[in-house]
N, C-alpha and C positions, 0 to 999 in steps of 0.2 A: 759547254758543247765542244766536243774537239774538233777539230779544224781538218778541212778534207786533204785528203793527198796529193788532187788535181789544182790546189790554189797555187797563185806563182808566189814564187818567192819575192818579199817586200824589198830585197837587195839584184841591182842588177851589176852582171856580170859582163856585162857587153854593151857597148851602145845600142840601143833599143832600137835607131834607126840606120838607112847607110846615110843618109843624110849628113848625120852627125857624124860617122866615121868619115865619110870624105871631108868633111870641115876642117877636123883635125889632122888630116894627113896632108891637105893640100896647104893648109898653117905651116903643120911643120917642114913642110919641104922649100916652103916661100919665108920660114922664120928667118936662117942664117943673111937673106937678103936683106931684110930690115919688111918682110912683107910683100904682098902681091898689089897688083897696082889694083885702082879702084877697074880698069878696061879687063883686066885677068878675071878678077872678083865675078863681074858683071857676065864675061863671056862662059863663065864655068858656072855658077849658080843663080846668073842673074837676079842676084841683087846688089842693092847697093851697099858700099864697103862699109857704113854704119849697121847696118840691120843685120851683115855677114861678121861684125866685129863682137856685136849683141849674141847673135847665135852659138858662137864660137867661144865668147868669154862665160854662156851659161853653161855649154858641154864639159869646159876644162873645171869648171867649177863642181859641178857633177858627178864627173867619173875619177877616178884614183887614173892616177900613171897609169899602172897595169893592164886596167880597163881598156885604154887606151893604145897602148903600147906604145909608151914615149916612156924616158928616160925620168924620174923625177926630177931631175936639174932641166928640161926642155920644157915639162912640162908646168914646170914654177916659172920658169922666164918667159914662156906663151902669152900663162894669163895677165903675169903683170904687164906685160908687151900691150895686150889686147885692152884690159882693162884702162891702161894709162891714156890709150888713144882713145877710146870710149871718153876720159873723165876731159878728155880736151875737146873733144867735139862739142861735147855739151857745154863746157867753157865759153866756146864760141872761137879757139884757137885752134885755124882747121890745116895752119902751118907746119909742113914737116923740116925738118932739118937739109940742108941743102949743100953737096959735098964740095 
């Protein structure tokens, strides 16, 4: 059977939601700081900086740079950014570094 012309394409080309775009734009403009405080987090999407870290480490994992419109060097040091604090929270080491 051929496949109709109205089906969407199984590749997306854009973030599906804004949701997820403003995740990643409000990431990347909080990245060069070392991140947005967990009170920033809360007062822009109210949640909490674990469930916004979740969120935000499954979109960069999802969409290519492009998609996105980050640089691939931003968009490689995001996830690992994101992802590292994820892997310490679950640790149970909820320590940041302290200037």
């Amino acid at each position: 059977m051929k496949p109709s012309s109205t089906c969407p394409s199984p590749v997306r080309t854009t973030p599906h939601s804004r949701e997820t775009f403003d995740l990643v734009n409000f990431a990347a403009k909080w990245h060069p700081y070392g991140g947005a405080s967990a009170e920033e987090i809360m007062v822009t999407f109210g949640l909490t900086p674990e469930l916004y870290e979740l969120r935000l480490g499954h979109a960069l994992d999802f969409y290519r740079s492009e998609q996105l419109h980050l640089s691939q060097e931003l968009h490689r040091n995001m996830g690992s950014f994101c992802w590292k604090r994820v892997e310490r929270r679950e640790r149970g080491c909820t320590r940041t570094a302290t200037p």
